[in-house]
DRENPA-3360 file (N, C-alpha, C; in nm, 2 decimals, always signed):
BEGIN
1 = XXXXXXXX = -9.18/+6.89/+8.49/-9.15/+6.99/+8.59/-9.20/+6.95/+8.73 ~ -9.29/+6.86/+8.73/-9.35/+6.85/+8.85/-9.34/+6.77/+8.98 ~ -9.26/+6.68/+8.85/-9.21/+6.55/+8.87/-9.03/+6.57/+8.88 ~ -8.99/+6.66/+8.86/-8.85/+6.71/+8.88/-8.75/+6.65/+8.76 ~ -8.82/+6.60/+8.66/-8.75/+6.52/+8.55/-8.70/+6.63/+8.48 ~ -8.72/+6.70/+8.48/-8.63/+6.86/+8.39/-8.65/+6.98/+8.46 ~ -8.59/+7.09/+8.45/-8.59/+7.22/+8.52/-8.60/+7.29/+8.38 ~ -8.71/+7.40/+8.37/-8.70/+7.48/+8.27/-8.65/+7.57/+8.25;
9 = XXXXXXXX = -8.59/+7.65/+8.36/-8.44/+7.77/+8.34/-8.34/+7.68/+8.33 ~ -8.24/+7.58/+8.37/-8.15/+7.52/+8.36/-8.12/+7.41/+8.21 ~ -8.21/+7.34/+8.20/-8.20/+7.24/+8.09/-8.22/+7.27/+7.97 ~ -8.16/+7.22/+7.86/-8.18/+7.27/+7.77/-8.29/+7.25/+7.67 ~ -8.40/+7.33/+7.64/-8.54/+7.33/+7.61/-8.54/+7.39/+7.45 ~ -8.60/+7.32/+7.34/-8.66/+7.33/+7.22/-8.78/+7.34/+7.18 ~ -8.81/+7.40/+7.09/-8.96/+7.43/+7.02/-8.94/+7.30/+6.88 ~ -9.01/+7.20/+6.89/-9.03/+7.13/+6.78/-9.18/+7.15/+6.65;
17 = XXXXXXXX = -9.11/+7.20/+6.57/-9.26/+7.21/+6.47/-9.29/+7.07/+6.42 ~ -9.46/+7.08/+6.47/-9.49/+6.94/+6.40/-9.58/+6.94/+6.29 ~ -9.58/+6.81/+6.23/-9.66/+6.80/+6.06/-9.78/+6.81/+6.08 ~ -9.87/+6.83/+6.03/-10.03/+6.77/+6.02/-10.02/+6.64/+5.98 ~ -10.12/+6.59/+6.04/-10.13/+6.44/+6.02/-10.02/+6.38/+6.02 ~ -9.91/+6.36/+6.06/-9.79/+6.27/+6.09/-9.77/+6.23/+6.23 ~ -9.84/+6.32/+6.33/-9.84/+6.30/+6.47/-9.96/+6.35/+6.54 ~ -10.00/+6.22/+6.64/-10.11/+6.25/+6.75/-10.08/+6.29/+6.84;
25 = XXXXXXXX = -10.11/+6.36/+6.93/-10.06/+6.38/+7.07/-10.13/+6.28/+7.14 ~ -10.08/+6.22/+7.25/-10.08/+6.16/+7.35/-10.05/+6.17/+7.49 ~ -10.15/+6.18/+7.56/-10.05/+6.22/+7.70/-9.94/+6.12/+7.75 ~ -10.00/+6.00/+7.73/-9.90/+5.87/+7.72/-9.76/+5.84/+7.64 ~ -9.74/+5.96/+7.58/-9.60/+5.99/+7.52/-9.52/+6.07/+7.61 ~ -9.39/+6.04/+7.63/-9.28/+6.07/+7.71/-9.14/+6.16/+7.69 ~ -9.09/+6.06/+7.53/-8.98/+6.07/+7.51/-9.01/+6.16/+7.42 ~ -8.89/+6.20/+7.30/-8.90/+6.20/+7.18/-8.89/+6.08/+7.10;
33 = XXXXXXXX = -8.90/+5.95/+7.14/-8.92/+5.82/+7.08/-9.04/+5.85/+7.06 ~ -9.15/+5.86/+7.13/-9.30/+5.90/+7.05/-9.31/+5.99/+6.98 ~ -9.27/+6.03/+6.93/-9.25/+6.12/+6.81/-9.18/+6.05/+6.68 ~ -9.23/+6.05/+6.56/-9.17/+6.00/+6.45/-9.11/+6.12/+6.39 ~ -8.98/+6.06/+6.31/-8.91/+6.16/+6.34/-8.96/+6.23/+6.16 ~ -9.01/+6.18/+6.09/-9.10/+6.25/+5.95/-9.23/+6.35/+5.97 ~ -9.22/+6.36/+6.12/-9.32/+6.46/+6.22/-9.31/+6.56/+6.27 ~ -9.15/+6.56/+6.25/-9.07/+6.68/+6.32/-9.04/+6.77/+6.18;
41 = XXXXXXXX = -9.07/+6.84/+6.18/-9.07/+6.97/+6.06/-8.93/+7.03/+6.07 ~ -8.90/+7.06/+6.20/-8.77/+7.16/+6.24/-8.77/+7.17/+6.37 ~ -8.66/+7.15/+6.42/-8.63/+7.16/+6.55/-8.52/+7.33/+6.61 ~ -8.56/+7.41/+6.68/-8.50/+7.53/+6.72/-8.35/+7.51/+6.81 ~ -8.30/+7.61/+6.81/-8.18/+7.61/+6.91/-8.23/+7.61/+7.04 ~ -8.15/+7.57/+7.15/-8.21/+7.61/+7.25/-8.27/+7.75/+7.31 ~ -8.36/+7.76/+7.33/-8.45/+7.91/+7.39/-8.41/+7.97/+7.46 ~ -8.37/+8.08/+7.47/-8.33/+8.17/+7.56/-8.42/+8.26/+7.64;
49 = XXXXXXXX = -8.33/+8.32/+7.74/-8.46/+8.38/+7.79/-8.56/+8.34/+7.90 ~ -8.51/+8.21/+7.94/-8.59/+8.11/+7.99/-8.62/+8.16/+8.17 ~ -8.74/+8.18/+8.16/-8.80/+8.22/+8.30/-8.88/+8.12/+8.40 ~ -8.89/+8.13/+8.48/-8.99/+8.12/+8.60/-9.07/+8.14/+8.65 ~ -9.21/+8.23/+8.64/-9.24/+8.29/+8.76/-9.38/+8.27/+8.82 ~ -9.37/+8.21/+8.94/-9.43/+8.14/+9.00/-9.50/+8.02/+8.95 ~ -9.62/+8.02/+8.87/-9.65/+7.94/+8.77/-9.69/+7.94/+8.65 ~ -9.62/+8.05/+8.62/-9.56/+8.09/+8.50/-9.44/+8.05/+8.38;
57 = XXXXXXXX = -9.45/+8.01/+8.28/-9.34/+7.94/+8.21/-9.29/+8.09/+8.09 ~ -9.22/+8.10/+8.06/-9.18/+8.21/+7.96/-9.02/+8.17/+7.90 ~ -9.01/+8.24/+7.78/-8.90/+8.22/+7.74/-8.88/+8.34/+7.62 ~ -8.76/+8.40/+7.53/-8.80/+8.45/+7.44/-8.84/+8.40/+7.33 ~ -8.87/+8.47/+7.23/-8.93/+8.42/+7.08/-8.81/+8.38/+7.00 ~ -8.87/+8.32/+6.89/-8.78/+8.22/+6.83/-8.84/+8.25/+6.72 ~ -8.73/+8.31/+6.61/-8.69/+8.28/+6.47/-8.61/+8.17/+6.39 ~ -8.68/+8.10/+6.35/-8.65/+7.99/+6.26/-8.61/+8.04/+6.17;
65 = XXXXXXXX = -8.46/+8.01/+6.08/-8.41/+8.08/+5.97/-8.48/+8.03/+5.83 ~ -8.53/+7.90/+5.85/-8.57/+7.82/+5.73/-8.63/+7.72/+5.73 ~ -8.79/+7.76/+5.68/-8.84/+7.62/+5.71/-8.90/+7.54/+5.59 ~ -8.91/+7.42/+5.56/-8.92/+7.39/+5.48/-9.00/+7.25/+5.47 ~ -9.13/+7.18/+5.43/-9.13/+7.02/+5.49/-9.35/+7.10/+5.46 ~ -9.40/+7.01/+5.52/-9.53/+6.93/+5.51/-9.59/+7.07/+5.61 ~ -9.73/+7.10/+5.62/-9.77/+7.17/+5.69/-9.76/+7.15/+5.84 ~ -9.79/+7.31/+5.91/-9.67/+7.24/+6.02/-9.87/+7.25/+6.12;
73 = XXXXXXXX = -9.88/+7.15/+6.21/-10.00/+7.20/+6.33/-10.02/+7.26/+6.46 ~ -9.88/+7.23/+6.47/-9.88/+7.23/+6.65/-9.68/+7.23/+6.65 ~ -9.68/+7.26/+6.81/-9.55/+7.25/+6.83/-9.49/+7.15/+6.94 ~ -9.39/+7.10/+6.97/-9.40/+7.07/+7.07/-9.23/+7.09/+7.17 ~ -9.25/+7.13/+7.28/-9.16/+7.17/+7.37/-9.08/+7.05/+7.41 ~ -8.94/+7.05/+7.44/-8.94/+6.93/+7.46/-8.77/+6.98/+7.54 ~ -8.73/+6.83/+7.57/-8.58/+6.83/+7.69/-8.47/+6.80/+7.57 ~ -8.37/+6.91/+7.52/-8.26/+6.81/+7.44/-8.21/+6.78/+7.48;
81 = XXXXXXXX = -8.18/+6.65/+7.57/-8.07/+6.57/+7.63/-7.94/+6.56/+7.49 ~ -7.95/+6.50/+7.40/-7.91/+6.43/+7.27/-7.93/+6.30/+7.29 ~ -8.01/+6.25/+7.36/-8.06/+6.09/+7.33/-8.24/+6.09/+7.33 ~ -8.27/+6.05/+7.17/-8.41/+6.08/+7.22/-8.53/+6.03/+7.33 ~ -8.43/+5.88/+7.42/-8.48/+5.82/+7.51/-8.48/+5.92/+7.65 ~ -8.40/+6.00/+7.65/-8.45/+6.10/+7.77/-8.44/+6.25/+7.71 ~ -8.53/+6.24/+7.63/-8.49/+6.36/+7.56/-8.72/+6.40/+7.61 ~ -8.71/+6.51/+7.70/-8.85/+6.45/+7.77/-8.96/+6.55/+7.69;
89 = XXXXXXXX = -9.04/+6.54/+7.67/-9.17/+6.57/+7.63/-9.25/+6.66/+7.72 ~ -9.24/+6.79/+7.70/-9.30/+6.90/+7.81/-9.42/+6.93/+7.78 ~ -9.48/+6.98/+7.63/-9.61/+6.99/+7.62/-9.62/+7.02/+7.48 ~ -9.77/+6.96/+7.40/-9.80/+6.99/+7.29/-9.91/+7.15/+7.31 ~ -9.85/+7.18/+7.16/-9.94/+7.36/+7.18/-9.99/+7.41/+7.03 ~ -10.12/+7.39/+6.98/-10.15/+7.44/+6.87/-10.17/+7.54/+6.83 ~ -10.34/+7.55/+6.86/-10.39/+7.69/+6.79/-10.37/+7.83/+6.95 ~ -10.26/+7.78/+7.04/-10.25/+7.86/+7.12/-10.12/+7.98/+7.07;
97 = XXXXXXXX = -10.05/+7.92/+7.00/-9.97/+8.04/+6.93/-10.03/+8.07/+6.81 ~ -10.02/+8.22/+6.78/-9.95/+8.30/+6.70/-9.97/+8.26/+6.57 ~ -10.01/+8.19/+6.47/-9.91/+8.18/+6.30/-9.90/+8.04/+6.31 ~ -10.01/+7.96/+6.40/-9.99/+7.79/+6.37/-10.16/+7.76/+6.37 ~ -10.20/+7.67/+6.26/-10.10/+7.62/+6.21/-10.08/+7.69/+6.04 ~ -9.98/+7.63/+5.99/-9.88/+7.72/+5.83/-9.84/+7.67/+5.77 ~ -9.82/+7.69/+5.64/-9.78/+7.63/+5.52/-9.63/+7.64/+5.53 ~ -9.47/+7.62/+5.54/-9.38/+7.63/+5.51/-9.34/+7.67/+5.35;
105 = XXXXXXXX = -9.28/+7.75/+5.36/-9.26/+7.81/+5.20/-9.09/+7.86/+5.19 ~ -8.99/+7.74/+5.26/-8.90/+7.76/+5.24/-8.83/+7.92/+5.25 ~ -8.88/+7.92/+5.38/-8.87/+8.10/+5.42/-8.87/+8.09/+5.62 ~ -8.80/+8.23/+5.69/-8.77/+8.21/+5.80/-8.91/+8.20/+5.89 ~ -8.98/+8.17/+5.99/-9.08/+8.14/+6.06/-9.04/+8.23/+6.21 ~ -9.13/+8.31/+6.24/-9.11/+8.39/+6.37/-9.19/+8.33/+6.46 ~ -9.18/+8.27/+6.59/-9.23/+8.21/+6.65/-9.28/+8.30/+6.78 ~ -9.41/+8.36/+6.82/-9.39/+8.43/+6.90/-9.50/+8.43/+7.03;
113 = XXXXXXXX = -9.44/+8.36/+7.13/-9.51/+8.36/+7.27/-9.62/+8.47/+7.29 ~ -9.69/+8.43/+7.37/-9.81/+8.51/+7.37/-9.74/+8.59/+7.51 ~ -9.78/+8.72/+7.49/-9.70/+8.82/+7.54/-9.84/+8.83/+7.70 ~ -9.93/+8.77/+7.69/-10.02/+8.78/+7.83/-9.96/+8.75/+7.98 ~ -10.09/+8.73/+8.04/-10.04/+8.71/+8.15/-10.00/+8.52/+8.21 ~ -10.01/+8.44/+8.03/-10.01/+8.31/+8.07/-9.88/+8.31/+8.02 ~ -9.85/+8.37/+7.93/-9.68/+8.37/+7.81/-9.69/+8.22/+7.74 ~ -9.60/+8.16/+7.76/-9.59/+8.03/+7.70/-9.68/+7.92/+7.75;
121 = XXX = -9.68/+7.90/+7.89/-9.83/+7.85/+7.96/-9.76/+7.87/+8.08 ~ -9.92/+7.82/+8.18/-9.89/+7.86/+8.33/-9.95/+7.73/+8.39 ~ -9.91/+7.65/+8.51/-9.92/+7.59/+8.55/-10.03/+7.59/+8.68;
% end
């Protein structure tokens, strides 16, 4: 965002659940090429809802219909282009939401932003 490489009202933005132990965060990761893809638990539709304000990031919450796969730890935000070479890497987020990290039990997953005065995070 800072760098003008994505807009987060405009572009289209995902919540990716990640595994325990299948991925490290790195700030040195960019793409979703840093990301293996037996790390991605489930990927969401794009987010709606998607705000601005001032340095504020928000969006609404997100129901996962079905999740299924390895324990999930962290999430991570990210650009869907459909190429995962510019498909860009916005930020990892653990024990800052809600119900992560969770066992998947082949059941829907309610994803839900923290309703303060950071929301999703603030810059």
């Amino acid at each position: 965002m800072l760098t003008g490489a994505f807009d987060w009202v405009h572009d289209p933005i995902v919540v990716i659940l990640i595994a325990k132990d299948l991925y490290a965060p790195s700030i040195n990761h960019a793409t979703l090429l840093d990301v293996p893809a037996e790390a991605r638990v489930a990927t969401s539709d794009v987010l709606a809802g998607k705000a601005v304000n001032i340095n504020v990031v928000d969006a609404d919450d997100y129901m996962f219909t079905y999740v299924v796969g390895p324990p999930v730890m962290g999430v991570i935000l990210a650009v869907a282009s459909g190429n995962e070479a510019t498909s860009w890497l916005i930020c990892y987020m653990d024990d800052a939401i809600k119900g992560i990290p969770f066992n998947p039990n082949a059941a829907p997953v309610q994803l839900k932003w923290d309703d303060g005065p950071a929301k999703i995070f603030a810059l």
